[in-house]
N, C-alpha and C positions, 0 to 999 in steps of 0.2 A: 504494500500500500504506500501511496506518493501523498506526504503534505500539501492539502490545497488553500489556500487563500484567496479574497476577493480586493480589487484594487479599482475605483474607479477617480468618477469628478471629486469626488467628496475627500477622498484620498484614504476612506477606511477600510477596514479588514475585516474578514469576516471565518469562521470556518465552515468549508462544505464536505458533505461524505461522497466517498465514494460510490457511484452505482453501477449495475452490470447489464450485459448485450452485447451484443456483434456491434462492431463501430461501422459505420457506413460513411458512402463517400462525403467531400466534403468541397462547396464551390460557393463561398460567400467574400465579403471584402473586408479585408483587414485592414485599418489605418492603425498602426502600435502608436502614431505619435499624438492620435488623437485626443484626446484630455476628457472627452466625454462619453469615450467608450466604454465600458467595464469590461476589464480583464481578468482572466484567470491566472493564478499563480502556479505553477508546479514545481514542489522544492525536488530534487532529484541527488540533491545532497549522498554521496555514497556508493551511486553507482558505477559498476563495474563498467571496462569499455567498451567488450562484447555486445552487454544491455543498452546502452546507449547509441551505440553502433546499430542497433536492434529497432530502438525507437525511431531514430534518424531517418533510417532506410522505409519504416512504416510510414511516419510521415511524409516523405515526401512520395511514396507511393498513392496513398488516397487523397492525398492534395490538401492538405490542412493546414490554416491557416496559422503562424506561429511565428514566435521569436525568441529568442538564448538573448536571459541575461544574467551569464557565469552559471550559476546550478540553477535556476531556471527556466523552465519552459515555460512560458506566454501566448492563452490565444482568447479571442473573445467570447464573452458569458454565453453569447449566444449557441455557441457549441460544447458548450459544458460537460453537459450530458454525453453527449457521444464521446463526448473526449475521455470522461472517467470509463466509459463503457471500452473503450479503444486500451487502456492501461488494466483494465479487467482482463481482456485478451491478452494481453503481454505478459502479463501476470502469470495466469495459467501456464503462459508458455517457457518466458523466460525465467522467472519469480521463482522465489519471492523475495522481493526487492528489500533493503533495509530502509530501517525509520529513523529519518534525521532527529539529532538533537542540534533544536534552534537556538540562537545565541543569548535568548532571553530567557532560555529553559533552565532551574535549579538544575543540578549538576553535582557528581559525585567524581572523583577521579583516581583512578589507577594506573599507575607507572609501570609497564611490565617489561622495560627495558631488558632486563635476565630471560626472559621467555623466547625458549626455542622457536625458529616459525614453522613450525609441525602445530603446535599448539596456538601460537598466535592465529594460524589459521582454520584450525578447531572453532577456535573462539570467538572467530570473524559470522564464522556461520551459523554458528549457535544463535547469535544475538539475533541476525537473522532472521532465522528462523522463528524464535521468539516471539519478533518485533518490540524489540527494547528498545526506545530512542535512545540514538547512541552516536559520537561521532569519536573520531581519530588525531590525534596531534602529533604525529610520528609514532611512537611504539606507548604515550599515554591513553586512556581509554576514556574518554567522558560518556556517564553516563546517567539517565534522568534522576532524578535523588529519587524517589518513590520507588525508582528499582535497584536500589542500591542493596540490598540485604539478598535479594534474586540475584545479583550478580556477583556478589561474593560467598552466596556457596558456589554458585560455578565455576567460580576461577578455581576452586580450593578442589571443585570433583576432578575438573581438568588435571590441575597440577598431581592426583592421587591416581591419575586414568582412569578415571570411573564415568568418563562422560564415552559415550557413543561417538565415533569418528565415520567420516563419508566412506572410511574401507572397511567400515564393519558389515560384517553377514547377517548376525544376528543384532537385529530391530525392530520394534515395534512398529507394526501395521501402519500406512500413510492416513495422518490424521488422526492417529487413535486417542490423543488426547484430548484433541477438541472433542471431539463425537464424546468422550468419558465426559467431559464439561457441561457440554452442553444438555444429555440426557441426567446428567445428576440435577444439572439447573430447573430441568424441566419436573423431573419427581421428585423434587425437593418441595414443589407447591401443588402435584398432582400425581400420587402413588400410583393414578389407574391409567396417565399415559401411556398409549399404546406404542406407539411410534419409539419412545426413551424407554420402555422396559424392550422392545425388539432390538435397542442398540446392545444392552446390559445382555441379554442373552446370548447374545449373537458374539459380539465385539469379545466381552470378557474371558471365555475360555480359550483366546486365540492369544492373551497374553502374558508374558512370562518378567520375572519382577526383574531378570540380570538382564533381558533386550530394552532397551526405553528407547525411546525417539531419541532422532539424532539432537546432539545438543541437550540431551537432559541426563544431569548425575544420576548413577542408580540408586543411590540412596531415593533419592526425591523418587525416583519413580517406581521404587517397591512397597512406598509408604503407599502411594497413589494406587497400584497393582491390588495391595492387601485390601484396601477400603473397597475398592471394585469390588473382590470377591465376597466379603462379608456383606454387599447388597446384593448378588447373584443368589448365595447362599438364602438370604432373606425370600429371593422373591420364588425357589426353587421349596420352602419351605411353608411357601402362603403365610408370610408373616403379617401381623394386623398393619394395615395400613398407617398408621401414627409411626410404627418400628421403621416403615420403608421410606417414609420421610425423612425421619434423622439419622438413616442410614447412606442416603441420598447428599443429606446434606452433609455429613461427612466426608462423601467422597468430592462434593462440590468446594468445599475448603482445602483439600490437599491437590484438588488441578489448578482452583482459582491465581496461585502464583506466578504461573508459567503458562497460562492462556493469555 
């Protein structure tokens, strides 16, 4: 996901979400120096050259209208939508892109100068994958203060090799944490979702507490593993619905860190 902003006459700012679709083509007029147009901001802060390389080539394929200034991308409000819908597609494809940390954002900092780059580049993808806002000052890490404690047990699984590396075999299924997330979030307020106990049945016996998603210490994720199965347990048990909520909700606080 790309930092968006709004910049027009008035000269304020705004935050907008991202949304998704197939991006289509694109044949409007762009004046950047216009002063009354409202533009869109795209921070791209972090990415790789491949991805950019990637972007560049898309845009100028469907003909979008746009402008660089340093990280980044500028086009009008009026194409908004398509345009989040177009970084949707890039996303799936090339993604997942890292989340800037902006210059106004509180900020934690680690100096990992000593760190092999085996590891530094573990660490790179973790975050990642995560999406921790985070940016780089040579081999320093900044990173948002609210994820300050999530980032330093991972440096510390890292440095123990207890985090999952891109050459591991054994891993946890793509997306298995969300899908755990999300379906604890959902029977945490409603035992008799059908849809989040099919994830819990299905998902949970496929997972093992030493594979975790890449970027996640084992610890963290056998805490996360045990919880899952004492609500599988529960719900293979026909536990009273009250049990399968705060069983729910238990497993909803040990993903919520690293969703």
């Amino acid at each position: 996901m790309v930092f968006v902003n709004k910049s027009g006459a008035d000269g304020e700012e705004e935050s907008a979400d991202v949304a998704s679709g197939a991006p289509p083509a694109f044949d409007i007029d762009f004046d950047p120096n216009d002063p009354d147009q409202v533009k869109v901001h795209y921070n791209l802060t972090g990415w790789g050259l491949d991805q950019r390389a990637e972007l560049a080539e898309t845009l100028a394929e469907l003909g979008v209208p746009h402008l660089w200034e340093g990280e980044e991308l500028i086009v009008p409000e009026v194409i908004e939508n398509d345009v989040d819908a177009l970084f949707d597609h890039l996303e799936a494809e090339i993604g997942p892109f890292p989340v800037p940390l902006l210059e106004d954002d509180a900020s934690t900092e680690f100096g990992l100068d000593e760190w092999p780059f085996r590891d530094i580049e573990t660490l790179k993808q973790a975050l990642i994958e995560s999406e921790i806002p985070h940016a780089w000052q040579g081999r320093t890490l900044l990173v948002a203060h609210d994820a300050e404690n999530v980032v330093d047990d991972l440096l510390d699984a890292i440095e123990a090799g207890e985090v999952a590396s891109l050459d591991d075999d054994a891993v946890a299924p793509d997306g298995a944490l969300h899908e755990l997330y999300v379906a604890a979030d959902r029977l945490a307020r409603d035992a008799t979702h059908a849809p989040a106990r099919n994830t819990v049945l299905n998902l949970v016996p496929q997972l093992s507490p030493a594979a975790p998603p890449f970027g996640l210490a084992v610890g963290a994720w056998r805490a996360i593993v045990e919880r899952a199965h004492v609500l599988l347990a529960l719900f293979e048990s026909a536990a009273d619905p009250e049990l399968l909520k705060a069983g729910a909700d238990d497993l909803r606080l040990a993903c919520r860190p690293y969703v």
